[in-house]
N, C-alpha and C positions, 0 to 999 in steps of 0.2 A: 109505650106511647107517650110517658109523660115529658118527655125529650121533644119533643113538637113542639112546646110551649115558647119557641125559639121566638121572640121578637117581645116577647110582654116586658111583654113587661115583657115587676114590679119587678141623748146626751143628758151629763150628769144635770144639767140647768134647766133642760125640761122633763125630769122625773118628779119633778114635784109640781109640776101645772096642773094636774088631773085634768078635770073640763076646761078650765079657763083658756082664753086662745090667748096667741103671741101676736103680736099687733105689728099691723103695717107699716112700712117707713111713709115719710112725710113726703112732701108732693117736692121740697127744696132739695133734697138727696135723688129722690129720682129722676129729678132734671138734669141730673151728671150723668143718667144712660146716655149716649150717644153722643157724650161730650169728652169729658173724664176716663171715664167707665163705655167701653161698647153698647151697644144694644142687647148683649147677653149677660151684662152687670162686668165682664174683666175689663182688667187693667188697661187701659186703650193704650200708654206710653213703652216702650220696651225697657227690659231689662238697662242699668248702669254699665253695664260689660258691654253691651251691641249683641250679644249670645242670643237673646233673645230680641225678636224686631217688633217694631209697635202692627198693633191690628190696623190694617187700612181695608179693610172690608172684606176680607178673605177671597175665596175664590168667586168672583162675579161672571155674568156670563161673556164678557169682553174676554175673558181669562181662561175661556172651556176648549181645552184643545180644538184646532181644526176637523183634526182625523175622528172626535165625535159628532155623531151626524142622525145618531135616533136614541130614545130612549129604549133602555132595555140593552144596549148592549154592554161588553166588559169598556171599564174606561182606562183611556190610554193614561198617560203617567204624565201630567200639567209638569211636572219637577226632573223627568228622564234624564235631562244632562246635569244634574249636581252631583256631584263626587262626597264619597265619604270623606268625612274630618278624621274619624279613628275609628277602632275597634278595639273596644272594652272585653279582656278578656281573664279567666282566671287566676292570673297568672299578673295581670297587671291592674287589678280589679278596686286594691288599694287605694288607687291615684283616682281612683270617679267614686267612692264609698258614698261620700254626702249629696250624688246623684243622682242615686239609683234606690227606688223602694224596693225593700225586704227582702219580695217576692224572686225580682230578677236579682239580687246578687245569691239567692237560695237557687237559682237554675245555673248559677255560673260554677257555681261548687259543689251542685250534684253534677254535672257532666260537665268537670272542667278539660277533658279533651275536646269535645264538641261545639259545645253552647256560645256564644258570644253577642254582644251587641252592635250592631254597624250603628254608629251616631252619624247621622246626617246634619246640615243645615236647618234652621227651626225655620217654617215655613208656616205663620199662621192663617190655616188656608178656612177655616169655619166661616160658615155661613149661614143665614137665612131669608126667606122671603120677607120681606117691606111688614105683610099684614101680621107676621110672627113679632117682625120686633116690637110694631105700634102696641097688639096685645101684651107682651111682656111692660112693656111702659106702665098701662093701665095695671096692670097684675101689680104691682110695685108699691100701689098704695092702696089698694084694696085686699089683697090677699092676707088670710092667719091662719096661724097653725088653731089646730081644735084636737080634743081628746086626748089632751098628753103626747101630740104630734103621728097621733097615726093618723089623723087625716087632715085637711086643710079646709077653707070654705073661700069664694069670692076671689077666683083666679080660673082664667081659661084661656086657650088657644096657642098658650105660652106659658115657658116656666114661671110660677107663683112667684121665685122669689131669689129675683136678679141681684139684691140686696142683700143676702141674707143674716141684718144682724136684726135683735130686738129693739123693743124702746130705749134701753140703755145702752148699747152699741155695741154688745156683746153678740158675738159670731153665734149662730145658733145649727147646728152639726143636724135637725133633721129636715130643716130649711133646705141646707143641700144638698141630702140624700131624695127630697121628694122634686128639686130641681131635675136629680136624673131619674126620677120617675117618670116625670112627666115633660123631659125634654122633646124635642123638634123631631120625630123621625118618620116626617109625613102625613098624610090623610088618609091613605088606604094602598097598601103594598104588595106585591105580590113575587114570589118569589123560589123560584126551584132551584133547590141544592141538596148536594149530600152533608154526613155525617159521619166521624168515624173514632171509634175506641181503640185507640194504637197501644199494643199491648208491649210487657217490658224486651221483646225480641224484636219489637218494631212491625208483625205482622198485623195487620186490619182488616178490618170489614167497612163495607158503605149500605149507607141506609140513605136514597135519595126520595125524596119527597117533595112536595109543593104548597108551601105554605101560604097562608094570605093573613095580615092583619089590618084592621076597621080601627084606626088608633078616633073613636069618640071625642076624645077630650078636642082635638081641631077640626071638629067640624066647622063649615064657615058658618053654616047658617045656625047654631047651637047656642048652647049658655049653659053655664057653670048650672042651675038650677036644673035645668032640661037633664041633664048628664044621668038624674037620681039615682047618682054614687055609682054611675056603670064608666068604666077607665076606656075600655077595650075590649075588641072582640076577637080572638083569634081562632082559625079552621087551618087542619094541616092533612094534605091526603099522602100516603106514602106509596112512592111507583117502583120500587125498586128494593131488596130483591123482590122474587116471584112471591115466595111463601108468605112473604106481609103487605104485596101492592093491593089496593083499595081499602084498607084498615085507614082508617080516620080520627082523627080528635077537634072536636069544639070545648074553646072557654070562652067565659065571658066575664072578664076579669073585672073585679070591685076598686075604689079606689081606697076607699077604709075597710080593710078588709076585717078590723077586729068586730066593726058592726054587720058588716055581710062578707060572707068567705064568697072567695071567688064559685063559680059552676063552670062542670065539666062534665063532658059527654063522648062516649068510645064508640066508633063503629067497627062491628066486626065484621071483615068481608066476608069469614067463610062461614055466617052464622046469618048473616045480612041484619041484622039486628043493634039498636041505637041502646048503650046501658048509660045508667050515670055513673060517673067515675067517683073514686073517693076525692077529696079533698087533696089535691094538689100543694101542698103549703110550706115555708119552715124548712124541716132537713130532712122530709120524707128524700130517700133516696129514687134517685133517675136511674130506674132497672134499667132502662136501652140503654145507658150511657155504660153499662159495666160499675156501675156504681162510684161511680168517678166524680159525680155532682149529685146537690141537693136541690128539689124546688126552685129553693131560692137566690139560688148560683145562678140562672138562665140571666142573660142578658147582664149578668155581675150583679145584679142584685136586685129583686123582683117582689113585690106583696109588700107583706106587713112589718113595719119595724119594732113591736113593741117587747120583742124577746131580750131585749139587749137594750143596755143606758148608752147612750150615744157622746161621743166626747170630741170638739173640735180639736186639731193636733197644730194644725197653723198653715201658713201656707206655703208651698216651698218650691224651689224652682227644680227640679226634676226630670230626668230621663224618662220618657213614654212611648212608646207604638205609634208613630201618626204618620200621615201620607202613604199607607199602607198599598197603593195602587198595583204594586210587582203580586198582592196576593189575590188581587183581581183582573190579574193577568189569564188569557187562556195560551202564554207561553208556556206555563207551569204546568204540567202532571200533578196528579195526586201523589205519586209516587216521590214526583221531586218534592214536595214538599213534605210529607209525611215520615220523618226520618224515623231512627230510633230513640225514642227517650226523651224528642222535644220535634218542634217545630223547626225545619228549616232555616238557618239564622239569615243565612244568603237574601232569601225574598224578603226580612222583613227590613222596616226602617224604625230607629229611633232618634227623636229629638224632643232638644231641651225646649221644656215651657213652665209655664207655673201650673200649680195643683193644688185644688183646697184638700186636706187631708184630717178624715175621721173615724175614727173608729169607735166600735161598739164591745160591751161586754157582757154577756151573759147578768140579765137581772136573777136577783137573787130568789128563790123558789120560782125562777124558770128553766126550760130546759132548751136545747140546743148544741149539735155537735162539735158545733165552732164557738169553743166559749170565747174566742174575740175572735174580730175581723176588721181590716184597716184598708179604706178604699182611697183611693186616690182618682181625685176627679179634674180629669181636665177644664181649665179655669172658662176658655172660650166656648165650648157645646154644652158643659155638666155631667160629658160622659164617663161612665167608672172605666180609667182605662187600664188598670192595674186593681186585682183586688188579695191580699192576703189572707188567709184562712190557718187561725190556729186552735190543738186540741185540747184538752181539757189540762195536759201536763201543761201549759204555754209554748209547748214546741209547735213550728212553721211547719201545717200537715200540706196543707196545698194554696196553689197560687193559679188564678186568673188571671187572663191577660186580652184583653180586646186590642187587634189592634186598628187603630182607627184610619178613616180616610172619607172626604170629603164625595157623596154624590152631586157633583156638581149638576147638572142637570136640574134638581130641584130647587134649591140649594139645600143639603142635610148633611152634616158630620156624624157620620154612625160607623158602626164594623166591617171591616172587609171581612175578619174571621175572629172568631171568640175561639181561646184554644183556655182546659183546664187541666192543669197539671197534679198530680199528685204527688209528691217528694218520696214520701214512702214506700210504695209501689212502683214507683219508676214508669209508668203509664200517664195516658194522656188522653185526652177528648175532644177532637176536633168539631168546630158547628160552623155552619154557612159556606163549605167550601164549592163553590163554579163557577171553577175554570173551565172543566169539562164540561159544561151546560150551555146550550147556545144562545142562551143568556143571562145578565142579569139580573140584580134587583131589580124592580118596574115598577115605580110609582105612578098612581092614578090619580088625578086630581079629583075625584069625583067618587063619592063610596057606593058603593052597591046599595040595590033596593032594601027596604025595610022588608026584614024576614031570611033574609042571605044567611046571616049567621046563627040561626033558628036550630035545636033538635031534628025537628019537622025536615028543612031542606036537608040536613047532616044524610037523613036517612033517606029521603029521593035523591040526592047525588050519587049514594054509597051504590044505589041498586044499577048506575049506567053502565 
């Protein structure tokens, strides 16, 4: 069940802060949001080459295909008629190296017959609503980090920290890991899909369920205070197969979790009965996934960061997942996408953007299976869109990869599919996939009553 947790969620310079916080930028730097710098703190100018185009407001609703016409359905492709520029393959992988994170040239050379990248046109399609960007404004000079960066104080509604350098002007690496804690992916969501553990012969199984998340941190009428350190609330019912439909999970995820761990709550259908789960956290392993991911793999990187000194790496202009719409196609089969040994390369798209890029290492008398991890975060949402994962020898055990694509409707840059790969194993772990579903993600503007995400309800819903 711990595979439900699907939407939560959750450096060397601040392992020596302890309690002290990291101080906000000044009010003259953050008048370059929306000037300079977007409203999500990137680079508003493009790239020297033209490779990359300047932000002019990503996808607005002037920009929302025709042929979408209600929320809740699959969205048509805003970019349908652009053509591939190339395809990156093993074979010629050399000529794009200082392109491509880790992750994806270790998929091109474990399955250098198969695997490839289609590079498209970079298309910066990110967005958000008016009241997201105002609060990121104000977050800019009120927000700091606290506790040696596991948690923050005096930011809401929007990422903390559009800026992310210190007083001295030094990039600070947990700045932007809590940027994609706590990035834009709505108010309260709702959403039915499958899942699937594709094994080294390529055969799978699906576990389709319905998940819903309460993302707290934007509520409109709320405040950083009111929050008392609760991130999120997520409920996930699973309908599919027979022997596990009405089994349930509720959490209600912390935002510092080294001062409160997150809670969690199992319904059993065929026991009718509400347990509390252990401790969700860290590298506890995802039994439904096949043990394919940790905890804190869900959504590329979820909870607490304090296992690991965190290191900013720089930022780089890079190959990523984005305008992923062909994976939110219901042209697609599971089947066509689900190959052996990787993801269908056909439906996915890549393009060049910039990425802040940090990784983490295993602090010393802590433990963790991933003694480093290297995220690469898209500059425009904060999303981890590529995440590396290595073992304790420093070999590349397995790679994440989100890839991404604008809900314009809302406006929200989030996953069309989060896929986890294993190098070792030659298996893989698909989340969020329907196509096959007659719907959509479904954003609500509006959360549910107080009490929805309760124990109490878990277990009146579980009995219908």
């Amino acid at each position: 069940m711990v595979k439900k947790i699907h939407g939560l969620v959750l450096a060397c310079s601040l392992a020596m802060l302890g309690g002290n916080a990291v101080a906000k930028v000044s009010g003259e730097e953050a008048a370059r949001l929306g000037k300079d710098l977007t409203p999500y703190g990137a680079e508003q100018a493009g790239n020297k080459e033209g490779t990359i185009p300047a932000w002019e407001g990503g996808i607005t609703q002037d920009k929302i295909p025709a042929s979408y016409d209600r929320r809740g359905m699959h969205h048509p492709d805003p970019y349908a008629a652009d053509k591939m520029l190339y395809k990156i393959t093993a074979a010629n992988m050399a000529q794009y190296e200082s392109r491509l994170p880790e992750g994806i040239k270790a998929l091109l050379k474990t399955y250098p017959d198969t695997y490839y990248v289609p590079v498209y046109p970079s298309r910066r399609s990110a967005s958000a609503p008016q009241w997201v960007y105002d609060n990121i404004k104000k977050n800019a000079t009120t927000a700091e980090l606290v506790a040696g960066g596991t948690g923050f104080r005096n930011a809401y509604g929007g990422v903390p920290f559009p800026i992310p350098h210190n007083a001295q002007g030094q990039v600070e690496p947990l700045m932007i890991l809590w940027n994609h804690l706590t990035r834009w992916r709505g108010i309260y969501v709702v959403r039915s899909s499958s899942e699937a553990s594709v094994q080294r012969n390529g055969t799978y199984n699906l576990v389709t369920s319905q998940q819903e998340v309460d993302f707290l941190y934007y509520h409109k009428d709320g405040s950083f205070d009111a929050l008392n350190n609760m991130l999120l609330y997520y409920l996930s019912f699973v309908k599919s197969p027979a022997r596990l439909a009405g089994s349930a999970v509720l959490v209600h995820d912390t935002l510092d979790q080294t001062k409160e761990p997150r809670s969690a709550w199992g319904y059993n259908a065929g026991q009718r009965r509400v347990r509390r789960a252990p401790n969700l956290s860290y590298d506890m392993p995802v039994a439904t996934a096949d043990g394919l991911m940790t905890a804190d793999d869900i959504d590329l990187f979820n909870g607490a960061p304090d296992r690991h000194d965190w290191t900013f790496i720089g930022k780089k202009e890079l190959l990523i997942p984005y305008n992923n719409y062909k994976l939110n196609s219901p042209n697609y089969k599971y089947d066509d996408l689900l190959q052996k040994g990787h993801l269908n390369p056909e439906a996915t798209r890549f393009e060049l953007h910039r990425v802040w890029v940090i990784e983490g290492k295993v602090k010393q008398g802590q433990r963790h299976i991933y003694a480093r991890r290297t995220f690469y975060l898209d500059e425009d949402s904060w999303n981890i869109a590529v995440a590396d994962q290595y073992d304790a020898r420093g070999e590349l055990w397995r790679v994440s990869v989100s890839h991404l694509m604008n809900y314009y409707e809302v406006p929200v840059p989030w996953t069309a599919l989060d896929v986890y790969y294993d190098l070792n194993a030659q298996r893989y772990y698909a989340a969020f996939l329907d196509n096959e579903e007659t719907t959509s993600l479904e954003f609500q503007d509006e959360p549910p009553p107080d009490g929805y995400f309760s124990p109490q309800s878990l277990r009146r819903r579980g009995k219908r």
